[in-house]
Backbone as CSV, one residue per row, in Angstrom:
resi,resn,N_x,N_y,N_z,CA_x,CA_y,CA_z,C_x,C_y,C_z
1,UNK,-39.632,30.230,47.431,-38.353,30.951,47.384,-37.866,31.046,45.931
2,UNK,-36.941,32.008,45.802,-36.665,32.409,43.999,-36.212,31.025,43.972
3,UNK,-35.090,30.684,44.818,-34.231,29.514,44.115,-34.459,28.364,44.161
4,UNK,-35.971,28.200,44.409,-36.586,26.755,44.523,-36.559,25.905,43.311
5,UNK,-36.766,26.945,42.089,-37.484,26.449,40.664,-35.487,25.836,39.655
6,UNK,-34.438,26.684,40.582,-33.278,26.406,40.099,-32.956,25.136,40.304
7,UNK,-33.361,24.706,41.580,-32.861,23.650,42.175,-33.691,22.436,42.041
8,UNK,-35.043,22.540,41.685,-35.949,21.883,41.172,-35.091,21.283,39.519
9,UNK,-34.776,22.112,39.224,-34.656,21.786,37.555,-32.987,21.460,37.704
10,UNK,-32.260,21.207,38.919,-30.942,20.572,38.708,-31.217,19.204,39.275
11,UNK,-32.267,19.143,40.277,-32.723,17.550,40.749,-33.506,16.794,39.901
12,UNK,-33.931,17.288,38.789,-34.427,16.710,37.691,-33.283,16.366,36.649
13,UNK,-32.349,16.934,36.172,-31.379,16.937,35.476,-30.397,15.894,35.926
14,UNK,-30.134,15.582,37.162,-29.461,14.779,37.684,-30.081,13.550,37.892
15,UNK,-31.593,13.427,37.951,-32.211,12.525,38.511,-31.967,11.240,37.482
16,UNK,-32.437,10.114,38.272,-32.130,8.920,37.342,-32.945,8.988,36.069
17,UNK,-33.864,9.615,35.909,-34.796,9.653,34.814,-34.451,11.021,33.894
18,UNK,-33.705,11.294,34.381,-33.410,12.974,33.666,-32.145,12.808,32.734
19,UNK,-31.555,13.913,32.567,-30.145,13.449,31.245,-29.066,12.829,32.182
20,UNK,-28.951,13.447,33.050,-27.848,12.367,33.765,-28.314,10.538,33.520
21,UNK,-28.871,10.622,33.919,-29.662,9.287,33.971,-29.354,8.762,32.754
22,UNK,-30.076,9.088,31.348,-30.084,9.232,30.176,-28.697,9.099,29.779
23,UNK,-27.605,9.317,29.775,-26.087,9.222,29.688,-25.610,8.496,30.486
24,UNK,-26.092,8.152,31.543,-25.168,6.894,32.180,-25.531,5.611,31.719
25,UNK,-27.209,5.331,31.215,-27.254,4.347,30.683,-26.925,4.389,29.314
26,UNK,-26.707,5.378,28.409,-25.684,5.159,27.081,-24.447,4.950,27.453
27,UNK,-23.875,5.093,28.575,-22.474,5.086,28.835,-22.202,3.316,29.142
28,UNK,-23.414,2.685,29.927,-23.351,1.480,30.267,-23.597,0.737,29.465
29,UNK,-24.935,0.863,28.595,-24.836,0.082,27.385,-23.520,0.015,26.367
30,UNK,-22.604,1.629,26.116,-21.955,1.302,25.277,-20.680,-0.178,25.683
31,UNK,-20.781,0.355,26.935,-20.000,-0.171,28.122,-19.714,-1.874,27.619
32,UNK,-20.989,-2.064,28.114,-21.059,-3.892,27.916,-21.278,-4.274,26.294
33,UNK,-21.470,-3.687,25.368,-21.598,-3.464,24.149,-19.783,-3.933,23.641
34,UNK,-19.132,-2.993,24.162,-17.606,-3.097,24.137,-16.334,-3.919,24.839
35,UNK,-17.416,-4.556,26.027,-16.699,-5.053,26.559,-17.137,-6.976,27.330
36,UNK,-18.366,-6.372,27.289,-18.586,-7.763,27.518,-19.708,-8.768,25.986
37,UNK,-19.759,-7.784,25.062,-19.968,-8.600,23.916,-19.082,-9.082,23.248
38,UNK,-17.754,-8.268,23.219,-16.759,-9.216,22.884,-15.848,-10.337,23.954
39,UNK,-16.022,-9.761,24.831,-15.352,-10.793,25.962,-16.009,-12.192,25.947
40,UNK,-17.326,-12.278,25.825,-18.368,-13.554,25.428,-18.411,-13.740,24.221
41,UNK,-18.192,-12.968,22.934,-17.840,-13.435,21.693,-19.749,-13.624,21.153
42,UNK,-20.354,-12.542,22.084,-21.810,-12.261,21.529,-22.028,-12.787,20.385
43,UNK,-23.189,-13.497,19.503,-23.636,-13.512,18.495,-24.811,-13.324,18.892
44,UNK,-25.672,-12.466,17.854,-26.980,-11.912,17.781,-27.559,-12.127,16.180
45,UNK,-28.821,-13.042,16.615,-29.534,-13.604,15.111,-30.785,-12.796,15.501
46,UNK,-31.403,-12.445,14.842,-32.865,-11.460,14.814,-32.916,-10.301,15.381
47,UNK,-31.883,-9.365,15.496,-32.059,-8.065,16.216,-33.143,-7.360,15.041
48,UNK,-33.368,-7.575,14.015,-34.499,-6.732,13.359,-35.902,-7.230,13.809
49,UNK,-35.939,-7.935,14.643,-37.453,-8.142,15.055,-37.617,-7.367,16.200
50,UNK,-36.659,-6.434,16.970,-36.880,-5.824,17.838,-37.472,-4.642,17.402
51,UNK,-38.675,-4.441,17.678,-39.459,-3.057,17.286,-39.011,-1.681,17.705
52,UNK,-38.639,-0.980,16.990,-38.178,0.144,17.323,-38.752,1.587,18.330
53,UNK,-40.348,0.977,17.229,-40.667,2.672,18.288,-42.424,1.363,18.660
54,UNK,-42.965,2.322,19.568,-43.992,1.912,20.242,-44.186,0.614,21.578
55,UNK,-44.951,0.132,22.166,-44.853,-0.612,23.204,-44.022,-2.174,22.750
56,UNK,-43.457,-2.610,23.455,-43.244,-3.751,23.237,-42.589,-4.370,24.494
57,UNK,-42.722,-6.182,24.473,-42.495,-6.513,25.651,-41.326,-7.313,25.523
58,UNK,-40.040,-7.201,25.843,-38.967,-8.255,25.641,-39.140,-9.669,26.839
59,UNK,-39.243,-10.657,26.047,-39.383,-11.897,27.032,-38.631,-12.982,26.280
60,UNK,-37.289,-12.749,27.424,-35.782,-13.527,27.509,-35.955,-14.925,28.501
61,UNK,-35.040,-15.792,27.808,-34.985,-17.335,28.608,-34.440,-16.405,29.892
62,UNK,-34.474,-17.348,30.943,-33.348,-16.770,31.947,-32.699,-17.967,32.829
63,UNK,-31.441,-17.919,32.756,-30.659,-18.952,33.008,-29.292,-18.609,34.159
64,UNK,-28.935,-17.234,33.965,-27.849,-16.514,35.225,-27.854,-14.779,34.817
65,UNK,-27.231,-14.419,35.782,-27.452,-13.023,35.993,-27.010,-12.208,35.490
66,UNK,-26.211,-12.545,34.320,-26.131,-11.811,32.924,-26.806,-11.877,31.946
67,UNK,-27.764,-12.365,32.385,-29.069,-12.329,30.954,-29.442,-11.081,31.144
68,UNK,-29.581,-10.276,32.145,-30.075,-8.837,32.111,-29.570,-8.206,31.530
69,UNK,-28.199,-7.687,32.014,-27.289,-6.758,31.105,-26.818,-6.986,29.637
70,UNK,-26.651,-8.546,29.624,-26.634,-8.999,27.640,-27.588,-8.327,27.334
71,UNK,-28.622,-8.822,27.196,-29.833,-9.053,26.277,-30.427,-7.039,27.024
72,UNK,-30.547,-6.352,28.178,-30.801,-4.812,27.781,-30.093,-4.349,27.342
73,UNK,-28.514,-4.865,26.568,-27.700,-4.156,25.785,-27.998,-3.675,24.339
74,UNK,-29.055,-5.372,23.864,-29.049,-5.345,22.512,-30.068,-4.188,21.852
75,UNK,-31.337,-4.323,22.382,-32.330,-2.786,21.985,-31.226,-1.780,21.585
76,UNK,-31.719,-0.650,20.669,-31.065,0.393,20.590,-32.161,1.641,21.111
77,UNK,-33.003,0.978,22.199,-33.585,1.956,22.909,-33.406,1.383,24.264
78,UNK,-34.012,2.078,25.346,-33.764,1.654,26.582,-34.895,1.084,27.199
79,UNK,-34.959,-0.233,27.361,-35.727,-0.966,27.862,-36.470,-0.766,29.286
80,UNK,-37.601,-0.650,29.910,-37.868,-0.385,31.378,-37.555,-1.977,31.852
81,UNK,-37.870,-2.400,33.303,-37.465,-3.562,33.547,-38.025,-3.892,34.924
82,UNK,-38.291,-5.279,35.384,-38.701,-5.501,36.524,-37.657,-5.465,37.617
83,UNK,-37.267,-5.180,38.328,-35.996,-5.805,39.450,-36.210,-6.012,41.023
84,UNK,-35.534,-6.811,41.210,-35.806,-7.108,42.664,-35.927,-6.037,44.001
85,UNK,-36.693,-5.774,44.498,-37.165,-4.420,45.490,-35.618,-4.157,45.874
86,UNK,-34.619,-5.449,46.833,-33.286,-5.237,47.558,-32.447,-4.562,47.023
87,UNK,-32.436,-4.035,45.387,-31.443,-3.549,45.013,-31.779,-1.841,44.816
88,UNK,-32.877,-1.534,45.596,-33.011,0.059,45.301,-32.999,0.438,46.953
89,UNK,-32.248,-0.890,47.570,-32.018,-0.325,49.609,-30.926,0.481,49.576
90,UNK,-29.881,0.775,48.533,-28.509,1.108,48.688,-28.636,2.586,47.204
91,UNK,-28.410,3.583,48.171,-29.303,5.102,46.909,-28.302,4.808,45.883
92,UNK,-26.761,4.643,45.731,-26.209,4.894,44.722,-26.414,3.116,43.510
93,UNK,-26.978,2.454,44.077,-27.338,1.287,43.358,-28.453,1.497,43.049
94,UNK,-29.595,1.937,44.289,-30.798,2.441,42.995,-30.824,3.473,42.281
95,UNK,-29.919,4.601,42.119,-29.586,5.341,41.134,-28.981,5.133,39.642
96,UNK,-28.067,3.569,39.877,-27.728,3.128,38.577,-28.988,2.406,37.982
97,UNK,-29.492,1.444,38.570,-30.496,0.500,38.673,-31.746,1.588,37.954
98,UNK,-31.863,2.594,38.278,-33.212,3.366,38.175,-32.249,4.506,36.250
99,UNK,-31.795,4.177,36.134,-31.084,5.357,35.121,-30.738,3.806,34.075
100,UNK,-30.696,2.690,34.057,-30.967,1.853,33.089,-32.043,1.377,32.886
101,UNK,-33.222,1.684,33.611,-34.471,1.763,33.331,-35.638,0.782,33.899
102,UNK,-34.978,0.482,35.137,-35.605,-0.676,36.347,-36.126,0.278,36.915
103,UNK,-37.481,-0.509,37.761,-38.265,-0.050,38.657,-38.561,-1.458,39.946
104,UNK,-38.835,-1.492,41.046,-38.868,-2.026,41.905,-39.901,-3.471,42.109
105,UNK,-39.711,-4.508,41.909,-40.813,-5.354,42.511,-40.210,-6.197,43.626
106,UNK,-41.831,-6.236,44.123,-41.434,-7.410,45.890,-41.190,-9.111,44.916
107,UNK,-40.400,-9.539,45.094,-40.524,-10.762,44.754,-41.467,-12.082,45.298
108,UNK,-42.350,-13.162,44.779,-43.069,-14.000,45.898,-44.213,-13.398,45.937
109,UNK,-44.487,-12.464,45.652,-45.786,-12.008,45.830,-46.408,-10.908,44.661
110,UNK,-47.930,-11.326,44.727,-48.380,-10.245,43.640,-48.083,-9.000,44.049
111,UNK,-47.480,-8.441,42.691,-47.044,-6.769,43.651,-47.527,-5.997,42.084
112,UNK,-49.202,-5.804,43.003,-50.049,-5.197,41.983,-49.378,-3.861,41.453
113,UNK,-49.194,-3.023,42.350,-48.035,-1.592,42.192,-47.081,-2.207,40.563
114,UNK,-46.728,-3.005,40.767,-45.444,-2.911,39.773,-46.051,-3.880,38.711
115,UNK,-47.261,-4.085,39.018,-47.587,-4.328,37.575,-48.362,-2.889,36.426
116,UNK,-49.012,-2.498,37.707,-49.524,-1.327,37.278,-48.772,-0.206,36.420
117,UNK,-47.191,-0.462,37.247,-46.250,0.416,36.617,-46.063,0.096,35.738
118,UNK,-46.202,-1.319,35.282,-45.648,-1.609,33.696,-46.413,-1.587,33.003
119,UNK,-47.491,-1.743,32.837,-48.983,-1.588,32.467,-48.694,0.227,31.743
120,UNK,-48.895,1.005,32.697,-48.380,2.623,32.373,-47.142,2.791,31.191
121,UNK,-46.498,2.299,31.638,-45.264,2.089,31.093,-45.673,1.737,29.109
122,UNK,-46.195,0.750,29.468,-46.334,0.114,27.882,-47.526,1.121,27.336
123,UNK,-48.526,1.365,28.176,-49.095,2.709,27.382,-48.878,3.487,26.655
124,UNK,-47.607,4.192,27.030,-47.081,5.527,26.936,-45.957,4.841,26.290
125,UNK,-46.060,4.152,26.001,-45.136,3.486,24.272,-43.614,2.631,24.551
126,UNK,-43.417,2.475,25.793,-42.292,1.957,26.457,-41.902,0.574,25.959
127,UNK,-40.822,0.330,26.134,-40.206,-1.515,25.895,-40.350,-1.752,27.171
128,UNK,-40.649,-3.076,27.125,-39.956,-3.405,28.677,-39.979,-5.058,28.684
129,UNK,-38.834,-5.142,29.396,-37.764,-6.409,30.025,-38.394,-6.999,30.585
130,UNK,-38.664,-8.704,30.371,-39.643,-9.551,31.692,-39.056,-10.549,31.371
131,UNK,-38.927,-11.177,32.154,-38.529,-12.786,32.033,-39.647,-13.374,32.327
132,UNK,-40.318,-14.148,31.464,-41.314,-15.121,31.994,-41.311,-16.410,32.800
133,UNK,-40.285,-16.682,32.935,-39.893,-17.955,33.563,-40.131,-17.528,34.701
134,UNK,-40.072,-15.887,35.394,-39.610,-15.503,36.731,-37.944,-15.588,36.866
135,UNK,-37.560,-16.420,38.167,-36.455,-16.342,38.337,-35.729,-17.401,37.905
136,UNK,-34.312,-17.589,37.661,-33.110,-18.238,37.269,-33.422,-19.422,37.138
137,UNK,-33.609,-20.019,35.839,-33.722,-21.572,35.365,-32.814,-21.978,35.062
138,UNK,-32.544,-23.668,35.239,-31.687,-24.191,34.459,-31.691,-25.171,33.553
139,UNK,-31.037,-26.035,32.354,-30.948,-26.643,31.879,-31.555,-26.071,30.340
140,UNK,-32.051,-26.855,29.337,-32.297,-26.610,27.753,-33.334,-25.993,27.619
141,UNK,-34.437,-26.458,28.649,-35.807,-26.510,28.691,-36.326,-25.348,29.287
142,UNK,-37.591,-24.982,28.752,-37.627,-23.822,29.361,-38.585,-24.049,30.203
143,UNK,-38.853,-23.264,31.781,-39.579,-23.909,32.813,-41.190,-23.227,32.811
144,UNK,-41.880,-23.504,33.592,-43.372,-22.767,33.753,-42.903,-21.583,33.362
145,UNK,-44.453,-20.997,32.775,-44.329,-19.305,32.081,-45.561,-19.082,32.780
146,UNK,-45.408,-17.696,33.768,-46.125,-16.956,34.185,-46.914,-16.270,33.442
147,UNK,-48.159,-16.216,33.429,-49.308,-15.448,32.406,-49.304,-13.904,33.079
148,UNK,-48.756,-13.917,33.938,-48.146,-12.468,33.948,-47.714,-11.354,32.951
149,UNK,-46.991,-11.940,31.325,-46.456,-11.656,31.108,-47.680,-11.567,29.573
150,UNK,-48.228,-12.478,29.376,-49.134,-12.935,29.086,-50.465,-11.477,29.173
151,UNK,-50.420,-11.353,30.225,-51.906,-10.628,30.791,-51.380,-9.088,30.226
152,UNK,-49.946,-8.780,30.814,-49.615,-7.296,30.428,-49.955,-6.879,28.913
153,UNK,-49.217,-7.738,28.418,-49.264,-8.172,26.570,-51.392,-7.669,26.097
154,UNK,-52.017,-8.100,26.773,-53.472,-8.270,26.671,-53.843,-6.794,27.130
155,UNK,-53.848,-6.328,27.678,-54.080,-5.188,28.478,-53.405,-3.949,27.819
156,UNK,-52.160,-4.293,27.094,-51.356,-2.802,26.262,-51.785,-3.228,25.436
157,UNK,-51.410,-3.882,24.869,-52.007,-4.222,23.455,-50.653,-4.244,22.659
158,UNK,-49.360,-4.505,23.594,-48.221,-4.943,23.386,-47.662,-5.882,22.303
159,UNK,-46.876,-6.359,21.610,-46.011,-7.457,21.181,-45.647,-8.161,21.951
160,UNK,-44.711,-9.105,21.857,-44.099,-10.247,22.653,-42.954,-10.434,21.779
161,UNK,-41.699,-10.007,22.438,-40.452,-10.401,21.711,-39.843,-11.516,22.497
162,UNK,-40.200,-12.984,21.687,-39.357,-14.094,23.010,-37.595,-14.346,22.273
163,UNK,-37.037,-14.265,23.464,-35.391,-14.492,23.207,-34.857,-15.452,23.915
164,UNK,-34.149,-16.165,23.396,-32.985,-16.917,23.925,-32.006,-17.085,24.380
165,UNK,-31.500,-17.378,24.978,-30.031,-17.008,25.574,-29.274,-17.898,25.926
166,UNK,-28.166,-18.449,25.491,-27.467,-19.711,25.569,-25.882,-19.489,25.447
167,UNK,-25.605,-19.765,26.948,-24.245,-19.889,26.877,-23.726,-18.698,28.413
168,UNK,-24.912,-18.221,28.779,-24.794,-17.488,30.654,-24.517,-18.632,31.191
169,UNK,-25.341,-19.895,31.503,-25.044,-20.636,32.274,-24.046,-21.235,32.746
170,UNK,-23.077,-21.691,31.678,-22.223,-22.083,31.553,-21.588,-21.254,32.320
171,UNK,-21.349,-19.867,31.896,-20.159,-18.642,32.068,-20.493,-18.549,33.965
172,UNK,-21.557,-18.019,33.801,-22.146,-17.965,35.629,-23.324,-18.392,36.093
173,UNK,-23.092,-19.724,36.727,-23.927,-20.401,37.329,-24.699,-19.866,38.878
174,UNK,-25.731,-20.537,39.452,-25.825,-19.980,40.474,-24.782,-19.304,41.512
175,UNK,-24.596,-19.022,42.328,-23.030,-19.367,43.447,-21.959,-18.866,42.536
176,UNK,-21.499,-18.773,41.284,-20.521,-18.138,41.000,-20.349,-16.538,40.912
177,UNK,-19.023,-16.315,40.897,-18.636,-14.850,41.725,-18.228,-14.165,40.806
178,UNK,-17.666,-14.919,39.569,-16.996,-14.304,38.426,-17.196,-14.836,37.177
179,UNK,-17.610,-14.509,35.836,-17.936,-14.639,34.938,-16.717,-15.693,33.981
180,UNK,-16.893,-16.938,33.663,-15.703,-17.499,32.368,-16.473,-17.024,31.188
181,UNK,-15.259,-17.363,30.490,-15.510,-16.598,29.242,-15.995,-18.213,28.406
182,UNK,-17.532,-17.342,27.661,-17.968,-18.825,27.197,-18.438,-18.194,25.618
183,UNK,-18.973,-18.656,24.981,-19.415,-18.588,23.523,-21.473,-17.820,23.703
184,UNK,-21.477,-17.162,23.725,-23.100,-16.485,23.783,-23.652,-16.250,22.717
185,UNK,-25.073,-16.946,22.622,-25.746,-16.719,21.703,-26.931,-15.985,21.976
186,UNK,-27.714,-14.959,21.115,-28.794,-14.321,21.643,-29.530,-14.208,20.223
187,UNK,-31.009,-15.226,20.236,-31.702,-15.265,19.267,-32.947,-14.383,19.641
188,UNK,-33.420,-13.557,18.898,-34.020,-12.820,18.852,-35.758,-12.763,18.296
189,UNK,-37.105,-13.703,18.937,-37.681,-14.282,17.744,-38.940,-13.118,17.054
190,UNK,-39.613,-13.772,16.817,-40.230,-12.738,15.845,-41.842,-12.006,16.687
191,UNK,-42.146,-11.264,16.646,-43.129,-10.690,17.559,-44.479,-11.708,17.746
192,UNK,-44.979,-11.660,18.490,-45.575,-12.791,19.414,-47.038,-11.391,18.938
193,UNK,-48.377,-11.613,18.090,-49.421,-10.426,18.617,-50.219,-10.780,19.834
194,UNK,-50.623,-9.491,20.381,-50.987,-9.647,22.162,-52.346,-10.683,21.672
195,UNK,-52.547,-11.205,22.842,-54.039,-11.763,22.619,-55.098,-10.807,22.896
196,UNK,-56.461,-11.544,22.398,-57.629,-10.334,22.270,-57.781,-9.996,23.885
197,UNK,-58.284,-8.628,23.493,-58.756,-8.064,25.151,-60.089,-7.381,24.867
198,UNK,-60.786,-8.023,24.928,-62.214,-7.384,24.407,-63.488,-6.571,26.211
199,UNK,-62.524,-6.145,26.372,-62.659,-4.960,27.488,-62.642,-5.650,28.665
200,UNK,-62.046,-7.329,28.899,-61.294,-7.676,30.327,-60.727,-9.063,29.272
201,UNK,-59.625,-9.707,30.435,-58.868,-10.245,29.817,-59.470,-11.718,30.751
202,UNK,-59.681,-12.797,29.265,-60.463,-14.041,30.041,-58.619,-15.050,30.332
203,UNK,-59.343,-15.953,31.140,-58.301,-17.048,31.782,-58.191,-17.969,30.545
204,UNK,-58.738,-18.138,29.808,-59.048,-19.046,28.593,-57.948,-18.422,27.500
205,UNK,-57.885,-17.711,27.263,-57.040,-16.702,26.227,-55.837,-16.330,26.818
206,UNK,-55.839,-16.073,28.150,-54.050,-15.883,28.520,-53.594,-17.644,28.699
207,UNK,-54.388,-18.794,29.389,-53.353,-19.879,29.416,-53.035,-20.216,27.517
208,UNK,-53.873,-19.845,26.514,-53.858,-20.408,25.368,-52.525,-19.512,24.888
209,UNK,-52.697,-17.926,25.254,-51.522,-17.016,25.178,-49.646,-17.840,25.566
210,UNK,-50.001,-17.671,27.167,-48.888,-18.676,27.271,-48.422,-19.711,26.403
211,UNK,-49.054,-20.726,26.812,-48.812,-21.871,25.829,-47.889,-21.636,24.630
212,UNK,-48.377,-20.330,23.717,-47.655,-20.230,22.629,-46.078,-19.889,22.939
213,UNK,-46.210,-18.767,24.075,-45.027,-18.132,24.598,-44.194,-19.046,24.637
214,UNK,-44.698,-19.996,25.650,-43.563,-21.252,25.698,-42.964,-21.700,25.016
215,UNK,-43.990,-21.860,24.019,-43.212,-23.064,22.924,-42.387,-22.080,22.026
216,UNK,-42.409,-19.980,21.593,-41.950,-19.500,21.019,-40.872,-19.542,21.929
217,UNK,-40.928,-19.218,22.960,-39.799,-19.222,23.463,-38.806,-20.340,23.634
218,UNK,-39.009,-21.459,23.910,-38.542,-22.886,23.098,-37.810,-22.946,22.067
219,UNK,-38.372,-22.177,21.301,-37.613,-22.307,19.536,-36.367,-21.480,19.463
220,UNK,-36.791,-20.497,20.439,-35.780,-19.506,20.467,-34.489,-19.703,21.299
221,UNK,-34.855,-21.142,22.109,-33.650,-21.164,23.179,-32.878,-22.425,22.515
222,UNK,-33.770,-22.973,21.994,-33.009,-24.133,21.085,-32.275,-23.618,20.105
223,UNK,-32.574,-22.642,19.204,-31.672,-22.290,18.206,-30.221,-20.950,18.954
224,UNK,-30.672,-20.906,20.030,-29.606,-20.334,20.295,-28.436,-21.076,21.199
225,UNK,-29.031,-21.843,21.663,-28.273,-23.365,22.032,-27.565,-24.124,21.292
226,UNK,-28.154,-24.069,19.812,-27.485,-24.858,18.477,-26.528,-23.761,18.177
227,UNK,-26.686,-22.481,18.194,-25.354,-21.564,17.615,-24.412,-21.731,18.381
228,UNK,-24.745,-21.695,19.537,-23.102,-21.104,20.654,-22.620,-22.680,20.408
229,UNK,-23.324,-23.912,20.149,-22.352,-25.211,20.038,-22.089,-25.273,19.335
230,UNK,-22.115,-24.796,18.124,-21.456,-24.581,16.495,-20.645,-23.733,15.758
231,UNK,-20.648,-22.403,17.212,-18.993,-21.865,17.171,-17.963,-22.204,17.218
């Protein structure tokens, strides 16, 4: 029909990946940029190690459920991201969810699909958001690191940006409903190079991979632990 190709190119325009999309997540970043970096009294040490253009992998401590929206605020590009499948059951939540630059995983289980997607993703020159810990840790220390994160890194031929984050916990703990206002620090560390991938990726080279992650990521949660207590 004539007016197929009109309506084609307004469901693209609107779509979460299209300029609508594209403007709501500048609208949200500026959003929490303005409102919840100063409400937490943000400090940010190493935002120049965040690579600007080409693949790269952001891998943040994770401690409560504002480590997402802090830390995809700080890029001045838009990060892709893993998120929990439940939040794309409700269209106008996976419409926000999908226009800041999340895509769907099953949690608990290998969910080859969404690795694949990120895999694609970092190809075609993308950032993208992982927490290596998996889900919500607590205390100084940082807990097991999934070679998940590890393997993607091997396979793009990615960076590794490990970050810190100190001072969510405090603000919102598990079970809490509303955010206190606490002192946030977000250290930023210095690019992690992927390990070799010499046309498959051995078990020997991603646990040795990890390992480092950990301990970079370690350095990074400690010194951002030492800032927010020295505000």
């Amino acid at each position: 029909m004539w007016f197929s190709e009109p309506v084609r190119r307004l469901q693209n325009l609107f779509s979460a990946s299209g300029k609508a999309g594209w403007y709501a997540y500048l609208f949200i970043r500026t959003s929490i940029r303005l409102v919840l970096f100063r409400y937490f009294r943000v400090n940010i040490i190493g935002k120049e190690n965040l690579v600007k253009t080409g693949p790269i992998i952001i891998a943040p401590s994770h401690r409560s459920n504002l480590d997402a929206p802090l830390c995809g605020a700080v890029p001045d590009r838009r990060p892709r991201s893993l998120s929990k499948e439940s939040l794309f059951k409700n269209p106008v939540l996976a419409w926000i969810v999908t226009s800041l630059g999340s895509f769907p995983v099953k949690r608990g289980t290998a969910d080859r699909e969404a690795m694949r997607t990120a895999e694609k993703l970092l190809n075609e020159g993308e950032s993208l958001l992982v927490f290596p810990e998996g889900t919500r840790q607590s205390g100084p220390s940082i807990a097991e690191v999934f070679d998940g994160t590890a393997y993607l890194a091997a396979k793009s031929g990615a960076p590794i940006i490990p970050i810190g984050i100190a001072g969510t916990e405090d603000s919102m703990p598990p079970g809490a409903k509303f955010p206190r206002r606490t002192k946030v620090s977000i250290v930023v560390g210095e690019p992690i190079a992927p390990p070799a991938n010499e046309g498959r990726v051995r078990r020997k080279e991603l646990t040795a991979f990890t390992e480092l992650l950990t301990e970079r990521l370690q350095m990074a949660l400690d010194e951002a632990n030492s800032d927010a207590a020295s505000r």
